[in-house]
PyMOL CGO cylinders between C-alpha atoms (Angstrom):
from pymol import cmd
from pymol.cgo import CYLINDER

trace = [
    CYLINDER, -50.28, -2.26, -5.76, -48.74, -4.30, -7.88, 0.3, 1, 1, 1, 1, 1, 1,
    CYLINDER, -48.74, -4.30, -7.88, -44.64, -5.07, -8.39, 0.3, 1, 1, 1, 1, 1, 1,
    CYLINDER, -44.64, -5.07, -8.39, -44.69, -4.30, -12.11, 0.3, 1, 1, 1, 1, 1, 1,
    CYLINDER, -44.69, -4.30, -12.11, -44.04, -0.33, -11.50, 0.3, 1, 1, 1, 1, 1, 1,
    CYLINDER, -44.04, -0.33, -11.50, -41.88, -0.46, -9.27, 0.3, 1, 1, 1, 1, 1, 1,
    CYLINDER, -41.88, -0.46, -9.27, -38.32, -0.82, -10.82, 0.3, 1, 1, 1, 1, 1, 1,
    CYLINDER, -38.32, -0.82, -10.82, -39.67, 2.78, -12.50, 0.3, 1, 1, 1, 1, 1, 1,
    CYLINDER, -39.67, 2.78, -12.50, -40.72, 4.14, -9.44, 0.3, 1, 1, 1, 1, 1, 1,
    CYLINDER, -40.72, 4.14, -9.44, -37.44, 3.62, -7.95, 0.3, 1, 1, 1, 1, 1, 1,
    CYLINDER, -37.44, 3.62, -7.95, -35.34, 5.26, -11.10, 0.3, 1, 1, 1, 1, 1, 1,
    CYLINDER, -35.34, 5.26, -11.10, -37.53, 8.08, -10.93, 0.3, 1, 1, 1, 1, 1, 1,
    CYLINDER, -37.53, 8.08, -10.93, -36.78, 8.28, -6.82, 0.3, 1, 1, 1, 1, 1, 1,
    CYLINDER, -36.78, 8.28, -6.82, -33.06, 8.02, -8.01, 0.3, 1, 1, 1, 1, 1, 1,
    CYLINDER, -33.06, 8.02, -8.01, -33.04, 10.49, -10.29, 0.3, 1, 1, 1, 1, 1, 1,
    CYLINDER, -33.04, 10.49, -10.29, -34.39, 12.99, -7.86, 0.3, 1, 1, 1, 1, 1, 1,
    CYLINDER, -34.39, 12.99, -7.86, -32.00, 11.97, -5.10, 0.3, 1, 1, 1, 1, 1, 1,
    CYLINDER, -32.00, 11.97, -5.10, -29.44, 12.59, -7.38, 0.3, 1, 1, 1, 1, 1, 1,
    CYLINDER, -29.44, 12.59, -7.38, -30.49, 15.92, -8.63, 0.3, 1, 1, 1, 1, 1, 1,
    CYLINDER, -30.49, 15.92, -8.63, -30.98, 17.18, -4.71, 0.3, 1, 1, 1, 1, 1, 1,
    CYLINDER, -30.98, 17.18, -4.71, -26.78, 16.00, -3.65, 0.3, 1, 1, 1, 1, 1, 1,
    CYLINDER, -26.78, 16.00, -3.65, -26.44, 17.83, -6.67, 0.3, 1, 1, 1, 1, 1, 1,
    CYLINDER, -26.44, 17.83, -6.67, -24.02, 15.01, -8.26, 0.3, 1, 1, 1, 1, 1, 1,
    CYLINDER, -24.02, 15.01, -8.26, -21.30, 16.81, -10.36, 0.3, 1, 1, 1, 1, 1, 1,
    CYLINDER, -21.30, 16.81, -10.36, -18.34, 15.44, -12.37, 0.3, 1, 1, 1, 1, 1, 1,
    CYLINDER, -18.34, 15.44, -12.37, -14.72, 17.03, -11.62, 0.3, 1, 1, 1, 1, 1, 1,
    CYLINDER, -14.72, 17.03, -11.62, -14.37, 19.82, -13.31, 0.3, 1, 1, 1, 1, 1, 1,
    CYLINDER, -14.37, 19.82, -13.31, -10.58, 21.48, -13.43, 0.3, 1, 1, 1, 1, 1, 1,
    CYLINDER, -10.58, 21.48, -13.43, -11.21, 23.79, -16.36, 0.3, 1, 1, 1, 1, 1, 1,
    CYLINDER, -11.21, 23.79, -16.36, -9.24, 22.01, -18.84, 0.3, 1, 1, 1, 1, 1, 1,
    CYLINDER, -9.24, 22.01, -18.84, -9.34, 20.37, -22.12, 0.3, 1, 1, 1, 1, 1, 1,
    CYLINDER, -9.34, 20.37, -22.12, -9.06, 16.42, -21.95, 0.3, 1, 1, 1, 1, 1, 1,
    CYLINDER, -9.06, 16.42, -21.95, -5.40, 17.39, -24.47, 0.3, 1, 1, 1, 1, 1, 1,
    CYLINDER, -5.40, 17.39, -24.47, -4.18, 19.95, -21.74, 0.3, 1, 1, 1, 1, 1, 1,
    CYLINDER, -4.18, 19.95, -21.74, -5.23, 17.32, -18.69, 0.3, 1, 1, 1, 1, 1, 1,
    CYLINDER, -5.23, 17.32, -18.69, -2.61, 14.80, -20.75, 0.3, 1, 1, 1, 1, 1, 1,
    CYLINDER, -2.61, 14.80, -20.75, 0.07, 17.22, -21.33, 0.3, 1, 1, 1, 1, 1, 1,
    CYLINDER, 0.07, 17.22, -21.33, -0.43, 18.06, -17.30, 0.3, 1, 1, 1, 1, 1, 1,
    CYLINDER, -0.43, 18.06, -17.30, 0.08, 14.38, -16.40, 0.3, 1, 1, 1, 1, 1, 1,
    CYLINDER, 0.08, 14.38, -16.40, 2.65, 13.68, -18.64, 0.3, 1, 1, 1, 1, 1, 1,
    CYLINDER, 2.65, 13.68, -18.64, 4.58, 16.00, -17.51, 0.3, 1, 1, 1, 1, 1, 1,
    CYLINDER, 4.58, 16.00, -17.51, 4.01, 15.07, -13.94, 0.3, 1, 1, 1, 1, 1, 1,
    CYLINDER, 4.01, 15.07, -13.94, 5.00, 11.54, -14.74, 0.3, 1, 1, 1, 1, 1, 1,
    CYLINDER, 5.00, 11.54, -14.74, 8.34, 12.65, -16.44, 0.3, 1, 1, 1, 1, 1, 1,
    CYLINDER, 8.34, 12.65, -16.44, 9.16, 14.42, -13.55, 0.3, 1, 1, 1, 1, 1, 1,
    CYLINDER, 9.16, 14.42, -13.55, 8.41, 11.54, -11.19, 0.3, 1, 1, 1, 1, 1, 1,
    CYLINDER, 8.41, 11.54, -11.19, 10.48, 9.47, -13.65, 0.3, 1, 1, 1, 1, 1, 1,
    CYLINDER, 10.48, 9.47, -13.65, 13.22, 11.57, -13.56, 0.3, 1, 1, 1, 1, 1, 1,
    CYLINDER, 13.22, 11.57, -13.56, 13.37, 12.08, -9.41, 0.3, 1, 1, 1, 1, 1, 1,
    CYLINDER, 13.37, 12.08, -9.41, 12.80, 8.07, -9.25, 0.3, 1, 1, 1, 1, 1, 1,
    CYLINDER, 12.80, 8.07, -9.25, 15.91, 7.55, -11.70, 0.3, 1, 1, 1, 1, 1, 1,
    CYLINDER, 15.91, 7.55, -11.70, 18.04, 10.09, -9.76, 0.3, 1, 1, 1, 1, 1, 1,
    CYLINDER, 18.04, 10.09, -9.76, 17.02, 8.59, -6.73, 0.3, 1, 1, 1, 1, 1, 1,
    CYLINDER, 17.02, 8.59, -6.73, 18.29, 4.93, -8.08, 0.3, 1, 1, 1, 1, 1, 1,
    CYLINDER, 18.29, 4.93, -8.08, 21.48, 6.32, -9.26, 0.3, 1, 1, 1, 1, 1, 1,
    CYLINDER, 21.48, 6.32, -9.26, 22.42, 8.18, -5.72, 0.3, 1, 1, 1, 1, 1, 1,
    CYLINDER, 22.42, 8.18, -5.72, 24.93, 6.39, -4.33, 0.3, 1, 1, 1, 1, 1, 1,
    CYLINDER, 24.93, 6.39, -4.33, 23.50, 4.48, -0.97, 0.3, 1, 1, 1, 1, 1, 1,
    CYLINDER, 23.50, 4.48, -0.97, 25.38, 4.12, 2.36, 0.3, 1, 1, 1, 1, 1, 1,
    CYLINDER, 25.38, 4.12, 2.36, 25.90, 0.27, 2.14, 0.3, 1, 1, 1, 1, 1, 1,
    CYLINDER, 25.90, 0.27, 2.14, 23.95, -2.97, 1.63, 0.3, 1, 1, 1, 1, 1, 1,
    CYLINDER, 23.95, -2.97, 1.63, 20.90, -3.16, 0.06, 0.3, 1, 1, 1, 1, 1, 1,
    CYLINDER, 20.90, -3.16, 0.06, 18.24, -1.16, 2.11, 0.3, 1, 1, 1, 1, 1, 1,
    CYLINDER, 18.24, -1.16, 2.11, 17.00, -1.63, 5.15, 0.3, 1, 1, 1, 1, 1, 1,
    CYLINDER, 17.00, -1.63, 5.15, 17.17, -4.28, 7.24, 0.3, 1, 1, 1, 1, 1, 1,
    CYLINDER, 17.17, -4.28, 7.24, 14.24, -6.21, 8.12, 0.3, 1, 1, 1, 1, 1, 1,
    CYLINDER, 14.24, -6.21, 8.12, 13.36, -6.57, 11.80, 0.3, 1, 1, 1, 1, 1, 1,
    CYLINDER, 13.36, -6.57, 11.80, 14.29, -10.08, 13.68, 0.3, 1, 1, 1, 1, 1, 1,
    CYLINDER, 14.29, -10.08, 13.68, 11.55, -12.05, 14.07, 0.3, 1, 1, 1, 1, 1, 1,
    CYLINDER, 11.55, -12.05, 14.07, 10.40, -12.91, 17.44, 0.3, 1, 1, 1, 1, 1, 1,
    CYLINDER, 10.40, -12.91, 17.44, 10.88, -16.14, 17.11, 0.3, 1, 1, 1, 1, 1, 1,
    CYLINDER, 10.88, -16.14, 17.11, 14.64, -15.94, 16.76, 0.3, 1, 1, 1, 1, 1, 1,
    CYLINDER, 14.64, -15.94, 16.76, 15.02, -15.19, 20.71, 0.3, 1, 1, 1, 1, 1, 1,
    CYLINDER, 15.02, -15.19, 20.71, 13.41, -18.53, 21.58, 0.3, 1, 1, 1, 1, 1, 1,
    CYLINDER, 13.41, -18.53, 21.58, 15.80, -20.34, 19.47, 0.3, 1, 1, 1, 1, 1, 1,
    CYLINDER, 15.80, -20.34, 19.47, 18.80, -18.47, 20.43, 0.3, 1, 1, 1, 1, 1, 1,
    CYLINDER, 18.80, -18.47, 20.43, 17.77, -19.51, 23.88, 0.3, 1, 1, 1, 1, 1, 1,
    CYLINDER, 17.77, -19.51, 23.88, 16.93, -22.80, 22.95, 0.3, 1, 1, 1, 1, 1, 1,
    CYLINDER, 16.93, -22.80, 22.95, 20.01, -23.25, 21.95, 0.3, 1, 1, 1, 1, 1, 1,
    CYLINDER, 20.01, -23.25, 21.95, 21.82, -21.59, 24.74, 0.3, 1, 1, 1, 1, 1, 1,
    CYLINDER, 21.82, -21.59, 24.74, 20.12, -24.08, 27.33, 0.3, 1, 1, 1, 1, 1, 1,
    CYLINDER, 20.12, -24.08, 27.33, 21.17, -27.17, 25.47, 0.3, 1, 1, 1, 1, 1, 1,
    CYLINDER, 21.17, -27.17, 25.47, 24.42, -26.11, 25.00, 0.3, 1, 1, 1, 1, 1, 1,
    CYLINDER, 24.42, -26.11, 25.00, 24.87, -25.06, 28.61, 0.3, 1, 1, 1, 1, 1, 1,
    CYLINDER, 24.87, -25.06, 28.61, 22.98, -28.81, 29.50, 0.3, 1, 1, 1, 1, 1, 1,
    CYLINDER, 22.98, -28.81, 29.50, 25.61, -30.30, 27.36, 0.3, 1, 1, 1, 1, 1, 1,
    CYLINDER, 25.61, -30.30, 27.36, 28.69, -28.23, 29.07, 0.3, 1, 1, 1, 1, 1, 1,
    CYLINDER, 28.69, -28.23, 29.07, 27.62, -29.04, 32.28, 0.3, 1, 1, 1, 1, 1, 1,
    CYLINDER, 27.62, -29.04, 32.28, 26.88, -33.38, 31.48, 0.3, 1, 1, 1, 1, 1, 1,
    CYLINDER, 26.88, -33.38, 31.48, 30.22, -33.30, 30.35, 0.3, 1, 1, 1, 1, 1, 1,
    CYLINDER, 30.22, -33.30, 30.35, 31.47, -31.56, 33.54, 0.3, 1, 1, 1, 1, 1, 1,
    CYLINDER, 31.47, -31.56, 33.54, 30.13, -34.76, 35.46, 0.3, 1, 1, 1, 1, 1, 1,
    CYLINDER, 30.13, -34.76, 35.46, 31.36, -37.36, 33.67, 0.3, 1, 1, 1, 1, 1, 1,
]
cmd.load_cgo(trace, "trace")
């Protein structure tokens, strides 16, 4: 058999894939003008909470804090051994 058939043999397999999953497009029951209106008026009202959320007074700084990285221990102990190394030379002297 030869290749020239064969990108028509596959739409055709395709087409009756499709039609067996029985492919349908979302259907709400509305008009494209009442699916607007809906989502604009979701929007305001996400607009709105989002504003009153801004405007609520918060209970100091500026949100939350981020976590301490890990490597902030090593250092902190870094530095704690050389400064105990350099208490201690001194001691000897």
């Amino acid at each position: 058999m030869t290749r020239g058939n064969q990108r028509e043999i596959d739409r055709q397999r395709a087409a009756n894939r499709a039609a067996r999953a029985g492919v349908k497009k979302k259907d709400d029951g509305l008009t494209p003008q009442q699916r607007n209106e809906r989502d604009a008026k979701a929007m305001a009202e996400k607009k709105a909470k989002k504003a009153a959320k801004a405007t609520e007074p918060t209970s100091g700084g500026s949100g939350p804090k981020p976590a301490p990285k890990k490597n902030d221990k090593k250092s902190e102990d870094l530095s704690s051994l050389l400064s105990e190394g350099l208490k201690s030379g001194a001691k000897s002297k």
